[in-house]
C-alpha positions in Angstrom: 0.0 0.0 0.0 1.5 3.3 -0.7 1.4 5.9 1.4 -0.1 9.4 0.7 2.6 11.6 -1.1 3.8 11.8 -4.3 7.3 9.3 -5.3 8.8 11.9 -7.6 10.6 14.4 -4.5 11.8 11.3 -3.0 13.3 10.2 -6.0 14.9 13.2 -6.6 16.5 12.9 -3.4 17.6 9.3 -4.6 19.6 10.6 -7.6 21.1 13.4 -5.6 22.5 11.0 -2.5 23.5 8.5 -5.4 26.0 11.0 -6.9 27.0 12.4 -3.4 27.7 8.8 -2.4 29.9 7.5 -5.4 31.9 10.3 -5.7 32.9 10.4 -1.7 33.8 6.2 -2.4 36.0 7.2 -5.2 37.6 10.0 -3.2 38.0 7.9 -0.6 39.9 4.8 -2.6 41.6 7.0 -4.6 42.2 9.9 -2.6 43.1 8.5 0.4 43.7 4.7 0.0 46.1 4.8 -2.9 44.1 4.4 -6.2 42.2 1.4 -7.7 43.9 -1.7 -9.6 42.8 -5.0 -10.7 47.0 -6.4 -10.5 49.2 -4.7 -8.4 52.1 -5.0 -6.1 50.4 -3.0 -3.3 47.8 -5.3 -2.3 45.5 -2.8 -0.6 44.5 -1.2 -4.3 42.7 -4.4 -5.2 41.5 -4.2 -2.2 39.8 -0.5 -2.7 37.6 -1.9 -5.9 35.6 -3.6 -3.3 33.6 -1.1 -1.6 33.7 1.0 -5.3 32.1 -2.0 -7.2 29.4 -2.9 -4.1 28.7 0.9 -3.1 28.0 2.3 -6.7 26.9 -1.3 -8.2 25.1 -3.4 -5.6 23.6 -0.8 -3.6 23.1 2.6 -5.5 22.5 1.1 -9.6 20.3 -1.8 -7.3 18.4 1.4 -5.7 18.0 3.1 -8.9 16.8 -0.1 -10.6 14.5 -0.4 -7.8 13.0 2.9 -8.0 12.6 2.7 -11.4 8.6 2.6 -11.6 8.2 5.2 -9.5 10.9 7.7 -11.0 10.0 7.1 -14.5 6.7 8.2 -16.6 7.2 5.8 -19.5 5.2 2.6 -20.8 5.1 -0.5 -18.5 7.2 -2.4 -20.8 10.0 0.5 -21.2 10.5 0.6 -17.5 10.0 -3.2 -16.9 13.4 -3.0 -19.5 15.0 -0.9 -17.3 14.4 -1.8 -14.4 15.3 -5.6 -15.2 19.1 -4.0 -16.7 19.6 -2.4 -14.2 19.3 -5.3 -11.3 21.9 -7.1 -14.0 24.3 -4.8 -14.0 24.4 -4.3 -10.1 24.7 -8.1 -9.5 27.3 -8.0 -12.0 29.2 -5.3 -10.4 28.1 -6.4 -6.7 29.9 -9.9 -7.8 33.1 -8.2 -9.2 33.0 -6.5 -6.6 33.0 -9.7 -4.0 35.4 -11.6 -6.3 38.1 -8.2 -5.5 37.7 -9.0 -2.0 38.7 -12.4 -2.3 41.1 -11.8 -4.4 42.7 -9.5 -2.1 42.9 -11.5 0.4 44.1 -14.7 -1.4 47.1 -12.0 -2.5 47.7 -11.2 0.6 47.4 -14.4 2.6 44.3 -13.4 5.0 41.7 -16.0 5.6 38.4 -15.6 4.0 34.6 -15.6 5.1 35.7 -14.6 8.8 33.7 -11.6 9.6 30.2 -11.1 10.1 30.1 -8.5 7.3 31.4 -11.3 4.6 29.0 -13.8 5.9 26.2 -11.2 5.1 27.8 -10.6 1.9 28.2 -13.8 0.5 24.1 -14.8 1.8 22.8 -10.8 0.2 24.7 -11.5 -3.6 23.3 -15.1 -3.7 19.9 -13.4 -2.5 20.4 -10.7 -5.2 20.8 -13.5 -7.9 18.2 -15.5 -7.3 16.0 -12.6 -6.9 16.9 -11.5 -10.6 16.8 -14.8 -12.0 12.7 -15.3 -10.4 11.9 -11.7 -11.9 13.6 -12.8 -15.4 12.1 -15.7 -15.5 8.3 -15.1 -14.1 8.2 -11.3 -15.3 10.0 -10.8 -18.4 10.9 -14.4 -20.3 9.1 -16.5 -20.7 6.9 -15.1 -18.4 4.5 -16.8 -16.1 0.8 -16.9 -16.1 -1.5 -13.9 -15.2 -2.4 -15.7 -11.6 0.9 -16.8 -11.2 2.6 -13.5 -12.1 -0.2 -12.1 -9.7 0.2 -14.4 -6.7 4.2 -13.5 -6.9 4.5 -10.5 -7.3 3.6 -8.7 -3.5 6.3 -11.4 -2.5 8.6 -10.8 -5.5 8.5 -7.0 -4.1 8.9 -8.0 -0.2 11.7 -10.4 -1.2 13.4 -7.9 -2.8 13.2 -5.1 -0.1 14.6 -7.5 2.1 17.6 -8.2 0.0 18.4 -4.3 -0.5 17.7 -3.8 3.1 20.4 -6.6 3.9 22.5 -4.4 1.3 22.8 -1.6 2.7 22.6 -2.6 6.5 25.9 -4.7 5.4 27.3 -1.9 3.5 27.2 0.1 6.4 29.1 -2.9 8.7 32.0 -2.9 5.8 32.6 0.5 6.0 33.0 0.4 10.1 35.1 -3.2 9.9 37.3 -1.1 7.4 37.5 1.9 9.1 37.9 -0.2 12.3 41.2 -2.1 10.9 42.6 1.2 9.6 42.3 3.0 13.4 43.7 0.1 15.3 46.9 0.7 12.4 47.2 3.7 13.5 45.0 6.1 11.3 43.5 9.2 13.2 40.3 8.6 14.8 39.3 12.0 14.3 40.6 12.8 11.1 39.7 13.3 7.6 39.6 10.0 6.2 38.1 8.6 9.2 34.9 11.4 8.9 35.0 10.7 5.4 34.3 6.9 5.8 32.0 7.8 8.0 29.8 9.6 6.9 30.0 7.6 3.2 28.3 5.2 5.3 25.4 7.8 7.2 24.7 8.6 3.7 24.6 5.0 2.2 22.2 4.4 5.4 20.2 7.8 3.8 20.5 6.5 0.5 18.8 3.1 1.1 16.2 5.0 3.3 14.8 7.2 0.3 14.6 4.2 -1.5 12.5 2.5 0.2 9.9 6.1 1.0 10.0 6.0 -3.0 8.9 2.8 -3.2 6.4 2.9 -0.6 5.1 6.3 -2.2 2.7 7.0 -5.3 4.3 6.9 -8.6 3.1 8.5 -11.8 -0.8 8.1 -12.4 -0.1 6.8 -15.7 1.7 3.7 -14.2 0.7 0.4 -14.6 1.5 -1.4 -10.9 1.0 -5.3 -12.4 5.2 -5.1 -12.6 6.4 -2.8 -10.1 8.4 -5.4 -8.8 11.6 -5.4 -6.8 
Protein backbone atom coordinates (compact mmCIF):
# COMPACT_ATOMS: atom_id res chain seq x y z
CA UNK A 1 0.00 0.00 0.00
CA UNK A 2 1.51 3.26 -0.72
CA UNK A 3 1.38 5.89 1.44
CA UNK A 4 -0.05 9.39 0.67
CA UNK A 5 2.57 11.56 -1.13
CA UNK A 6 3.80 11.81 -4.30
CA UNK A 7 7.32 9.34 -5.35
CA UNK A 8 8.76 11.89 -7.63
CA UNK A 9 10.59 14.37 -4.52
CA UNK A 10 11.77 11.25 -3.04
CA UNK A 11 13.35 10.22 -6.04
CA UNK A 12 14.93 13.23 -6.57
CA UNK A 13 16.52 12.90 -3.45
CA UNK A 14 17.56 9.33 -4.57
CA UNK A 15 19.57 10.64 -7.63
CA UNK A 16 21.06 13.37 -5.61
CA UNK A 17 22.45 11.01 -2.52
CA UNK A 18 23.55 8.53 -5.40
CA UNK A 19 25.98 11.00 -6.94
CA UNK A 20 27.02 12.40 -3.44
CA UNK A 21 27.73 8.76 -2.41
CA UNK A 22 29.90 7.53 -5.40
CA UNK A 23 31.88 10.25 -5.70
CA UNK A 24 32.86 10.37 -1.69
CA UNK A 25 33.82 6.16 -2.35
CA UNK A 26 36.03 7.19 -5.15
CA UNK A 27 37.58 9.95 -3.19
CA UNK A 28 37.98 7.88 -0.58
CA UNK A 29 39.88 4.76 -2.56
CA UNK A 30 41.62 6.99 -4.55
CA UNK A 31 42.17 9.85 -2.61
CA UNK A 32 43.13 8.50 0.40
CA UNK A 33 43.72 4.74 -0.05
CA UNK A 34 46.10 4.82 -2.94
CA UNK A 35 44.10 4.43 -6.24
CA UNK A 36 42.16 1.38 -7.71
CA UNK A 37 43.91 -1.69 -9.59
CA UNK A 38 42.83 -4.95 -10.66
CA UNK A 39 46.98 -6.41 -10.54
CA UNK A 40 49.19 -4.67 -8.42
CA UNK A 41 52.09 -4.97 -6.14
CA UNK A 42 50.38 -2.97 -3.28
CA UNK A 43 47.77 -5.27 -2.35
CA UNK A 44 45.50 -2.77 -0.61
CA UNK A 45 44.54 -1.16 -4.28
CA UNK A 46 42.74 -4.36 -5.25
CA UNK A 47 41.45 -4.18 -2.18
CA UNK A 48 39.77 -0.49 -2.70
CA UNK A 49 37.57 -1.88 -5.86
CA UNK A 50 35.65 -3.60 -3.32
CA UNK A 51 33.63 -1.05 -1.59
CA UNK A 52 33.67 0.98 -5.25
CA UNK A 53 32.15 -1.96 -7.16
CA UNK A 54 29.43 -2.90 -4.05
CA UNK A 55 28.72 0.91 -3.09
CA UNK A 56 28.04 2.27 -6.70
CA UNK A 57 26.94 -1.26 -8.23
CA UNK A 58 25.09 -3.37 -5.57
CA UNK A 59 23.60 -0.77 -3.62
CA UNK A 60 23.10 2.59 -5.54
CA UNK A 61 22.52 1.12 -9.55
CA UNK A 62 20.30 -1.84 -7.29
CA UNK A 63 18.44 1.41 -5.66
CA UNK A 64 18.04 3.09 -8.87
CA UNK A 65 16.84 -0.10 -10.60
CA UNK A 66 14.46 -0.38 -7.76
CA UNK A 67 13.01 2.89 -7.95
CA UNK A 68 12.57 2.74 -11.40
CA UNK A 69 8.64 2.55 -11.56
CA UNK A 70 8.22 5.23 -9.52
CA UNK A 71 10.92 7.69 -10.99
CA UNK A 72 9.96 7.14 -14.48
CA UNK A 73 6.70 8.18 -16.64
CA UNK A 74 7.19 5.83 -19.53
CA UNK A 75 5.22 2.64 -20.79
CA UNK A 76 5.07 -0.46 -18.52
CA UNK A 77 7.22 -2.36 -20.83
CA UNK A 78 10.00 0.48 -21.17
CA UNK A 79 10.53 0.59 -17.50
CA UNK A 80 10.03 -3.16 -16.90
CA UNK A 81 13.43 -3.03 -19.48
CA UNK A 82 14.96 -0.93 -17.34
CA UNK A 83 14.35 -1.84 -14.38
CA UNK A 84 15.28 -5.62 -15.19
CA UNK A 85 19.10 -4.02 -16.70
CA UNK A 86 19.63 -2.41 -14.21
CA UNK A 87 19.29 -5.26 -11.33
CA UNK A 88 21.93 -7.09 -14.03
CA UNK A 89 24.34 -4.85 -13.98
CA UNK A 90 24.44 -4.31 -10.12
CA UNK A 91 24.74 -8.07 -9.51
CA UNK A 92 27.33 -7.98 -12.04
CA UNK A 93 29.16 -5.28 -10.42
CA UNK A 94 28.10 -6.36 -6.74
CA UNK A 95 29.89 -9.91 -7.83
CA UNK A 96 33.08 -8.22 -9.16
CA UNK A 97 33.02 -6.47 -6.56
CA UNK A 98 32.99 -9.68 -4.05
CA UNK A 99 35.44 -11.64 -6.25
CA UNK A 100 38.05 -8.16 -5.48
CA UNK A 101 37.74 -8.97 -1.98
CA UNK A 102 38.67 -12.37 -2.32
CA UNK A 103 41.10 -11.81 -4.37
CA UNK A 104 42.73 -9.53 -2.08
CA UNK A 105 42.86 -11.46 0.37
CA UNK A 106 44.12 -14.73 -1.36
CA UNK A 107 47.06 -12.04 -2.51
CA UNK A 108 47.65 -11.23 0.62
CA UNK A 109 47.39 -14.43 2.65
CA UNK A 110 44.34 -13.37 4.96
CA UNK A 111 41.71 -15.96 5.64
CA UNK A 112 38.35 -15.59 3.98
CA UNK A 113 34.57 -15.58 5.10
CA UNK A 114 35.67 -14.63 8.80
CA UNK A 115 33.68 -11.63 9.65
CA UNK A 116 30.18 -11.06 10.07
CA UNK A 117 30.08 -8.53 7.34
CA UNK A 118 31.41 -11.27 4.57
CA UNK A 119 29.05 -13.83 5.87
CA UNK A 120 26.18 -11.24 5.14
CA UNK A 121 27.81 -10.63 1.88
CA UNK A 122 28.15 -13.83 0.51
CA UNK A 123 24.09 -14.76 1.75
CA UNK A 124 22.82 -10.82 0.23
CA UNK A 125 24.68 -11.48 -3.60
CA UNK A 126 23.27 -15.09 -3.65
CA UNK A 127 19.88 -13.36 -2.54
CA UNK A 128 20.36 -10.72 -5.16
CA UNK A 129 20.84 -13.49 -7.91
CA UNK A 130 18.19 -15.53 -7.26
CA UNK A 131 15.96 -12.60 -6.93
CA UNK A 132 16.87 -11.50 -10.64
CA UNK A 133 16.78 -14.80 -12.02
CA UNK A 134 12.72 -15.30 -10.41
CA UNK A 135 11.92 -11.72 -11.94
CA UNK A 136 13.55 -12.79 -15.44
CA UNK A 137 12.13 -15.72 -15.46
CA UNK A 138 8.27 -15.10 -14.13
CA UNK A 139 8.20 -11.31 -15.25
CA UNK A 140 10.00 -10.84 -18.44
CA UNK A 141 10.89 -14.44 -20.27
CA UNK A 142 9.08 -16.49 -20.68
CA UNK A 143 6.87 -15.11 -18.40
CA UNK A 144 4.51 -16.84 -16.11
CA UNK A 145 0.83 -16.94 -16.15
CA UNK A 146 -1.46 -13.88 -15.18
CA UNK A 147 -2.42 -15.70 -11.65
CA UNK A 148 0.88 -16.79 -11.17
CA UNK A 149 2.65 -13.46 -12.07
CA UNK A 150 -0.16 -12.07 -9.68
CA UNK A 151 0.15 -14.40 -6.72
CA UNK A 152 4.18 -13.49 -6.92
CA UNK A 153 4.46 -10.49 -7.27
CA UNK A 154 3.59 -8.75 -3.54
CA UNK A 155 6.32 -11.44 -2.48
CA UNK A 156 8.61 -10.79 -5.48
CA UNK A 157 8.45 -6.98 -4.10
CA UNK A 158 8.88 -8.04 -0.22
CA UNK A 159 11.71 -10.43 -1.18
CA UNK A 160 13.37 -7.91 -2.79
CA UNK A 161 13.16 -5.08 -0.13
CA UNK A 162 14.61 -7.48 2.09
CA UNK A 163 17.60 -8.21 0.04
CA UNK A 164 18.36 -4.25 -0.51
CA UNK A 165 17.75 -3.82 3.05
CA UNK A 166 20.44 -6.58 3.93
CA UNK A 167 22.54 -4.37 1.34
CA UNK A 168 22.79 -1.58 2.73
CA UNK A 169 22.62 -2.60 6.46
CA UNK A 170 25.94 -4.73 5.43
CA UNK A 171 27.31 -1.95 3.50
CA UNK A 172 27.22 0.12 6.39
CA UNK A 173 29.15 -2.87 8.68
CA UNK A 174 31.96 -2.93 5.82
CA UNK A 175 32.62 0.51 5.95
CA UNK A 176 33.02 0.35 10.10
CA UNK A 177 35.07 -3.17 9.86
CA UNK A 178 37.28 -1.08 7.44
CA UNK A 179 37.45 1.92 9.09
CA UNK A 180 37.91 -0.24 12.29
CA UNK A 181 41.17 -2.08 10.95
CA UNK A 182 42.58 1.19 9.64
CA UNK A 183 42.30 3.05 13.43
CA UNK A 184 43.67 0.11 15.32
CA UNK A 185 46.88 0.73 12.36
CA UNK A 186 47.16 3.68 13.46
CA UNK A 187 44.98 6.10 11.30
CA UNK A 188 43.49 9.22 13.16
CA UNK A 189 40.26 8.64 14.83
CA UNK A 190 39.34 12.03 14.30
CA UNK A 191 40.63 12.75 11.06
CA UNK A 192 39.72 13.31 7.62
CA UNK A 193 39.62 10.01 6.16
CA UNK A 194 38.11 8.64 9.17
CA UNK A 195 34.87 11.42 8.90
CA UNK A 196 35.05 10.72 5.38
CA UNK A 197 34.35 6.95 5.77
CA UNK A 198 32.01 7.78 7.98
CA UNK A 199 29.83 9.57 6.90
CA UNK A 200 30.01 7.65 3.16
CA UNK A 201 28.30 5.24 5.32
CA UNK A 202 25.37 7.78 7.19
CA UNK A 203 24.69 8.61 3.73
CA UNK A 204 24.60 5.00 2.15
CA UNK A 205 22.17 4.42 5.36
CA UNK A 206 20.16 7.76 3.77
CA UNK A 207 20.46 6.48 0.50
CA UNK A 208 18.81 3.12 1.07
CA UNK A 209 16.18 5.02 3.29
CA UNK A 210 14.81 7.19 0.26
CA UNK A 211 14.63 4.20 -1.49
CA UNK A 212 12.47 2.52 0.17
CA UNK A 213 9.89 6.09 1.04
CA UNK A 214 10.02 6.04 -3.00
CA UNK A 215 8.89 2.76 -3.18
CA UNK A 216 6.40 2.85 -0.59
CA UNK A 217 5.15 6.27 -2.19
CA UNK A 218 2.72 7.02 -5.34
CA UNK A 219 4.28 6.89 -8.63
CA UNK A 220 3.14 8.54 -11.83
CA UNK A 221 -0.81 8.07 -12.41
CA UNK A 222 -0.13 6.78 -15.71
CA UNK A 223 1.65 3.71 -14.22
CA UNK A 224 0.70 0.41 -14.64
CA UNK A 225 1.52 -1.44 -10.89
CA UNK A 226 1.01 -5.28 -12.43
CA UNK A 227 5.20 -5.11 -12.57
CA UNK A 228 6.36 -2.77 -10.14
CA UNK A 229 8.39 -5.39 -8.85
CA UNK A 230 11.63 -5.37 -6.82
Amino acid sequence: MAIGVKALPFTFVVHALAIVGAILVLVWCIDFRGGLAWEASNKSLIFNLHPVLMLIGLIIIGGEAIISYKALTLRKEVKKLIHLVLHAIALILGIIGIYAAFKYHNESSIANLYSLHSWIGIAVISLYGIQWIYGFVIFFYPGGSTGLRSESLPWHVLFGLFVYVLAVGNAAIGFLEKLTFLENSGLAKYGAEALLVNFTAVLTILYGAFVILSVASQGPVEDDYSYSAI
